[in-house]
VOGU-3710 file (C-alpha; in Angstrom, 3 decimals, decimal comma):
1> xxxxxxxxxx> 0,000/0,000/0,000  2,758/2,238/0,683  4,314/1,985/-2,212  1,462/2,691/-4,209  1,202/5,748/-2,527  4,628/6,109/-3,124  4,232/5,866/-7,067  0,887/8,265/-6,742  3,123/10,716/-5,145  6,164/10,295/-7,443
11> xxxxxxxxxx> 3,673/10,951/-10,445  2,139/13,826/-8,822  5,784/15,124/-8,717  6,571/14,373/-11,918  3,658/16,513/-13,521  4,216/19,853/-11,653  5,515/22,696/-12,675  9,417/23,077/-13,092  10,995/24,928/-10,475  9,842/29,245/-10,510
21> xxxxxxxxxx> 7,332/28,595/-13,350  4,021/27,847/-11,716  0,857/27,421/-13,492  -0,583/30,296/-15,062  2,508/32,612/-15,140  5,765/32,561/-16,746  6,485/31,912/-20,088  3,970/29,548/-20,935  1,089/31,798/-20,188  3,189/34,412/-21,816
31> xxxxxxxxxx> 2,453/32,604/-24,863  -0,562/31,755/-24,433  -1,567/35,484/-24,048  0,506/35,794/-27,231  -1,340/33,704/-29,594  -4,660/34,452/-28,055  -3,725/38,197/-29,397  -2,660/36,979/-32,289  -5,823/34,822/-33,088  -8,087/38,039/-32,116
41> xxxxxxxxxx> -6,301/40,316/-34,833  -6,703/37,220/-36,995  -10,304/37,059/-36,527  -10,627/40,884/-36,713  -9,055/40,880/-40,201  -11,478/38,325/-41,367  -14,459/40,337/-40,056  -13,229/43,210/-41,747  -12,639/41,139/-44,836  -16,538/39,808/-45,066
51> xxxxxxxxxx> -17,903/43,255/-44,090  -16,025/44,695/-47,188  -17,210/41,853/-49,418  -20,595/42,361/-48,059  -20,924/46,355/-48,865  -18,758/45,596/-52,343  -21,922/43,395/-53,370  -24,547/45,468/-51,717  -23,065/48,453/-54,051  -22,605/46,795/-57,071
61> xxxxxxxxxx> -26,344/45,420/-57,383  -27,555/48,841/-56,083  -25,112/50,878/-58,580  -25,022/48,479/-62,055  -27,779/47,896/-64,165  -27,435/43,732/-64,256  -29,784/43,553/-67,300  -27,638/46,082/-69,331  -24,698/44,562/-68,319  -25,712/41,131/-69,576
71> xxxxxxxxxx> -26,430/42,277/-72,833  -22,791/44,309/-73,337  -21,523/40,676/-72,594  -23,996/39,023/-75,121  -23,208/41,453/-77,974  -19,494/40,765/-77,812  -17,696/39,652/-81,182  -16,805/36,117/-80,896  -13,420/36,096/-82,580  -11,938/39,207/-80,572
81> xxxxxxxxxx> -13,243/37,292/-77,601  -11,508/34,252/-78,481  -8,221/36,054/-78,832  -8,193/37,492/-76,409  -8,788/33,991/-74,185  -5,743/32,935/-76,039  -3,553/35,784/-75,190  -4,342/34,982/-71,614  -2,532/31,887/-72,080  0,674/33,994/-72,796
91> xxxxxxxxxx> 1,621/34,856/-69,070  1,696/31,207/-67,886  4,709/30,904/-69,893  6,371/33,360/-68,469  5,713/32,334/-65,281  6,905/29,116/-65,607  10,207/30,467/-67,148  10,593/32,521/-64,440  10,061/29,813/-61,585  12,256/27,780/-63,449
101> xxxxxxxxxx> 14,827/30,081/-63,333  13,949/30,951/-58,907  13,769/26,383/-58,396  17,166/26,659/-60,328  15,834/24,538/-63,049  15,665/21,116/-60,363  11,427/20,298/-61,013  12,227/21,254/-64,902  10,211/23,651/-67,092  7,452/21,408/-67,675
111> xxxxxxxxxx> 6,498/20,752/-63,801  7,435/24,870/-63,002  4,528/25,442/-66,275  1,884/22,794/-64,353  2,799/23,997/-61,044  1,694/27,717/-62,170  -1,241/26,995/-63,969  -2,241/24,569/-60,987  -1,412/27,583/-58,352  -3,832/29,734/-60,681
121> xxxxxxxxxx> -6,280/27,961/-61,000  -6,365/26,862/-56,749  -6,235/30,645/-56,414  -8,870/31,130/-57,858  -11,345/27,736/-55,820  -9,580/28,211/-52,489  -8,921/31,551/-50,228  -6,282/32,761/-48,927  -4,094/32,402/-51,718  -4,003/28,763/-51,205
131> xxxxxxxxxx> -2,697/28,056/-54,444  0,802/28,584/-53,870  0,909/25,926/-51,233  -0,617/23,598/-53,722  2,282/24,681/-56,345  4,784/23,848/-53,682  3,093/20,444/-53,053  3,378/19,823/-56,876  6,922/20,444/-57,045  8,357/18,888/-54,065
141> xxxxxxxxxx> 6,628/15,680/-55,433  8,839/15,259/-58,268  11,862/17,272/-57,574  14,097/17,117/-54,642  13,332/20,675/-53,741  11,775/20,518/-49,314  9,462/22,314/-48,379  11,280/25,462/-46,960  13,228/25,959/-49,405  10,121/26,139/-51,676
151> xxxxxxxxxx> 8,390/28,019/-49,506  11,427/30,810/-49,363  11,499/30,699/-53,366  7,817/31,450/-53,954  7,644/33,909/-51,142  10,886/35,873/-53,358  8,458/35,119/-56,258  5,298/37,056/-55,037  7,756/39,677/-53,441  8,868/40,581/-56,765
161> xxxxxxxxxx> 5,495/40,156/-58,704  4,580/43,201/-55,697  7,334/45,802/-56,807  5,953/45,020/-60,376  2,729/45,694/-59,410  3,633/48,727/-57,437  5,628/50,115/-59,959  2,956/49,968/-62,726  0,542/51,582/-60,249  3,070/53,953/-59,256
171> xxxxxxxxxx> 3,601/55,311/-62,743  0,120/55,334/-63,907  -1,032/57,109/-60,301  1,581/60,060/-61,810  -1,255/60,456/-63,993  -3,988/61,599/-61,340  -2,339/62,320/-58,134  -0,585/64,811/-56,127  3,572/64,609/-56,004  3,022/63,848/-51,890
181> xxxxxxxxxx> 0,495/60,519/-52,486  2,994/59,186/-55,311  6,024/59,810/-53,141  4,090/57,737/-50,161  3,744/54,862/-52,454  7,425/55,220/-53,179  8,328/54,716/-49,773  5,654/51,641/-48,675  7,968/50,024/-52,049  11,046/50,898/-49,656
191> xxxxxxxxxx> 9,183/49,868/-46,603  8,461/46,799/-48,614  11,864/45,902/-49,444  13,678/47,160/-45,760  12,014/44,507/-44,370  12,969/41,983/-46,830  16,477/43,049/-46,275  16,134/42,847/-42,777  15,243/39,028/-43,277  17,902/38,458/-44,984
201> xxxxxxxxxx> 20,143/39,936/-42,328  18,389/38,822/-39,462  21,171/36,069/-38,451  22,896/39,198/-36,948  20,366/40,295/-35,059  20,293/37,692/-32,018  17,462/40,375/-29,899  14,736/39,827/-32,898  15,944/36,197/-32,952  14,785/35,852/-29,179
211> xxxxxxxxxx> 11,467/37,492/-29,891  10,648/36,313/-33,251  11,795/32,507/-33,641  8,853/31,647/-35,797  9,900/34,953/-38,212  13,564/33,641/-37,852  12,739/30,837/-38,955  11,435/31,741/-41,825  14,358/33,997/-42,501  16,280/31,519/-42,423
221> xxxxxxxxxx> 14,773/29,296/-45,081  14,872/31,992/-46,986  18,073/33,041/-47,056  18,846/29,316/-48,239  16,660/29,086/-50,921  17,212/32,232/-52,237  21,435/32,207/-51,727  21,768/30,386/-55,465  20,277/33,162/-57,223  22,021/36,434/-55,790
231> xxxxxxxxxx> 24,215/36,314/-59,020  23,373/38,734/-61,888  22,845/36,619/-64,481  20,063/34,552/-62,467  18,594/38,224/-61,108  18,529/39,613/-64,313  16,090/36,576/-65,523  14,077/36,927/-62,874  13,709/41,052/-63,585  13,289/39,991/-67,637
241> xxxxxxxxxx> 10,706/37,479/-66,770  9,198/39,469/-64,299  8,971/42,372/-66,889  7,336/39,837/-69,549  4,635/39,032/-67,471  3,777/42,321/-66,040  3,899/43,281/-69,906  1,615/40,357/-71,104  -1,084/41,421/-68,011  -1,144/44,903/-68,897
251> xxxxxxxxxx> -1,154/44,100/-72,803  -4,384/41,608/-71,641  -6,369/44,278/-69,946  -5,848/46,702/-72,953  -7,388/44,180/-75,179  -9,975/43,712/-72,747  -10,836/47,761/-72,105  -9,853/48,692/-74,983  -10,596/46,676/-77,822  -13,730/44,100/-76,572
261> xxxxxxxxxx> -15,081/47,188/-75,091  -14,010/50,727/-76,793  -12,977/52,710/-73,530  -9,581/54,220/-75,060  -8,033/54,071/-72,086  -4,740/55,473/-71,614  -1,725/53,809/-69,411  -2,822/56,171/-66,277  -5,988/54,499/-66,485  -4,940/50,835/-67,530
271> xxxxxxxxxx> -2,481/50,883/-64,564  -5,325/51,758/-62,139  -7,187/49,052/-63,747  -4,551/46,401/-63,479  -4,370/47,543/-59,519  -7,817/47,204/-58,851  -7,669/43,518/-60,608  -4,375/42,236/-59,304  -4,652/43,762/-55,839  -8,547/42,792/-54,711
281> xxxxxxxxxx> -7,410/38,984/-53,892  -5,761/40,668/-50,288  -8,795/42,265/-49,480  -11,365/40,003/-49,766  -12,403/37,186/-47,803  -13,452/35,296/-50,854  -11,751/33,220/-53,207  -9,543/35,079/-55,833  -11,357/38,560/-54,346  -14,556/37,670/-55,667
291> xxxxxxxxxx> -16,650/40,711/-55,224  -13,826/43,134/-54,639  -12,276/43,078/-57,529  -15,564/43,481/-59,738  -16,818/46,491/-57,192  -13,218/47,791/-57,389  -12,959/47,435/-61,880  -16,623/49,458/-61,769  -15,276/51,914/-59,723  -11,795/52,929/-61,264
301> xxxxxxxxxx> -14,131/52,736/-64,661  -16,923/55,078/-63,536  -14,951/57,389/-62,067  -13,423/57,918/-65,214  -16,766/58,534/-66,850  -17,452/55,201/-68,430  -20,860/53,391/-67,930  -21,233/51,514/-65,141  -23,134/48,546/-66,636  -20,351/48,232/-69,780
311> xxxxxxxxxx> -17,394/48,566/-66,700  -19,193/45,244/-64,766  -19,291/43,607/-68,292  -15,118/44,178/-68,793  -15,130/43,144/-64,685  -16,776/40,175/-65,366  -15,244/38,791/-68,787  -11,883/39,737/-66,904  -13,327/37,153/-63,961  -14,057/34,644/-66,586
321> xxxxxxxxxx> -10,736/34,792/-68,404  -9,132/34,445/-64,820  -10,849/31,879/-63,917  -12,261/29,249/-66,840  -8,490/29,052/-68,494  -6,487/28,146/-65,810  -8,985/25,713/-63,889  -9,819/23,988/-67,318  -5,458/23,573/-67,966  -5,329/22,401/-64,827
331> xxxxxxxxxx> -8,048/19,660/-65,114  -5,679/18,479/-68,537  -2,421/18,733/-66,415  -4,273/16,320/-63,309  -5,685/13,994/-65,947  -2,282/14,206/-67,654  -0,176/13,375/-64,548  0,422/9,626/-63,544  -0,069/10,686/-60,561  -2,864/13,179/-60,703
341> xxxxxxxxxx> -5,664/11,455/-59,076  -3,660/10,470/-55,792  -2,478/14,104/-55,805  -5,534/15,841/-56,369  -7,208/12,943/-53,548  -4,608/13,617/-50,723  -4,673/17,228/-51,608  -6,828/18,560/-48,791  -5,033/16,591/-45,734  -1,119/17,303/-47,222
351> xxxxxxxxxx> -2,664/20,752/-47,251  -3,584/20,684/-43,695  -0,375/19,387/-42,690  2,011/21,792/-44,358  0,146/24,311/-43,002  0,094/23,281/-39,680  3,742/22,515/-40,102  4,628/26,771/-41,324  2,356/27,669/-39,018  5,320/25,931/-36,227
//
């Protein structure tokens, strides 16, 4: 009996608290309190997101006339239309040259090609940008890229795809506002790119290494993945890539406002327009910014004086071309694949588990 007692006792002793950390104080409750916090913000920004969605719909049925709309889309020529799908087609090369180039040509041209259309078309079915886990998935199953390292290479990949997209909407905001709001967007690029640096130099920095071992970690993967390509010649075919994609967007939406549907707009305006479609995905709390983006087209378009039933008729064929393309390649590259039915059934638990795995 006594030594049962013994054993109870031992256990007992064995469960509590180390030594000057009792329960409910010291570090663990520390970060406890921490990612309570940090799920409240969390949930904040995702109440924010649906209340925007919300009024972006409310205002769109109460500001376009649907009927009118409809028929703008219904009288469209059928060869333009076509072309215009096709040129759509044209960035995805790019963008698989380009990741080629970032995975140092180890998953091939082929897989980089899939693994973009795939990360399309998932960004467009999933939120929050879900895709470009399911592009890393893709390419760590047939290269010997991990998952860090992939994770560091696409997170270069949308950092640059950014300062493209900040540039074009820098120059075309030259157009329409004041010296002081295009110097602000000038420094949120610097902003943008100080903390990038300081990533890359965190190893140095052993007090943010204390406080921010999840961001350090990160930093870290980064830094490996992306020490192959600071060379010039591998920089400068990320910057021509970069530059052929950004050109093949912007050349898209011209066709799209300017030939399907006769607004002559100028650069100043097709750079506001390419913000309003590229941008809307952060700010909405459905998939690919449904919503957003449409509200946001109709607005840059009406404030320049254009009808708003004819500016949700260019919103939504731009919605179609962004959406029906990619999904329907990446249906051919699944059926394709050897693989493509195990990949696309395990999908949703791998998915789960690399995020849970960032996420630590």
């Amino acid at each position: 009996m006594s030594s049962e007692t013994e054993k109870v006792s031992n256990s007992n002793l064995s469960r509590e608290e180390p030594a000057g950390k009792t329960p409910g104080t010291g570090s663990g409750s520390e970060s406890v309190k921490g990612k309570s916090g940090f799920s409240a913000v969390r949930a904040a920004v995702r109440a924010v997101k649906w209340a925007l969605l919300v009024f972006c719909l409310v205002w769109l049925y109460l500001k376009v006339d649907w009927r009118a709309a409809g028929a703008a889309i219904v009288a469209l020529p059928v060869l333009p239309f076509l072309l215009v799908s096709l040129q759509r087609l044209v960035p995805y090369i790019g963008l698989g040259l380009r990741l080629n180039v970032i995975t140092e040509s180890k998953a091939g041209l082929l897989r980089c090609t899939q693994s973009e259309v795939l990360c399309l078309a998932f960004n467009s079915l999933l939120p929050a940008r879900m895709g470009e886990l399911v592009k890393i998935l893709y390419l760590c199953a047939s290269s010997k890229l991990e998952v860090l390292s992939l994770l560091g290479k696409v997170f270069f990949e949308r950092l640059v795809d950014v300062t493209a997209l900040f540039l074009i909407v820098f120059c075309a905001a030259s157009f329409f506002l004041e010296r002081e709001a295009v110097v602000a967007m000038l420094a949120a690029l610097a902003v943008l790119w100080a903390v990038f640096a300081a990533l890359m130099l965190s190893g140095k920095m052993g007090f943010l290494r204390k406080r921010l071992r999840r961001l350090m970690k990160l930093a870290e993967a980064l830094r490996d993945a992306l020490r192959p390509l600071m060379n010039r010649k591998s920089l400068g075919f990320v910057a021509l890539w970069t530059a052929f994609i950004w050109l093949m967007n912007l050349t898209h939406l011209t066709l799209v406002c300017n030939w399907l549907f006769h607004f002559n707009l100028g650069f100043g305006g097709l750079g506001l327009v390419c913000a309003a479609v590229f941008m809307s995905s952060a700010f909405s709390a459905a998939p690919g910014g449904i919503g957003v983006m449409e509200s946001a087209v109709v607005f840059v378009l009406s404030s320049m004086g254009k009808d708003a039933a004819q500016a949700a008729a260019a919103a939504l064929v731009i919605r179609f071309l962004y959406i029906v393309p990619p999904v329907a390649l990446s249906a051919v590259v699944i059926a394709a694949s050897p693989d493509g039915a195990s990949f696309l059934k395990d999908l949703r638990p791998r998915l789960k588990s690399m995020w849970n795995d960032i996420r630590q």
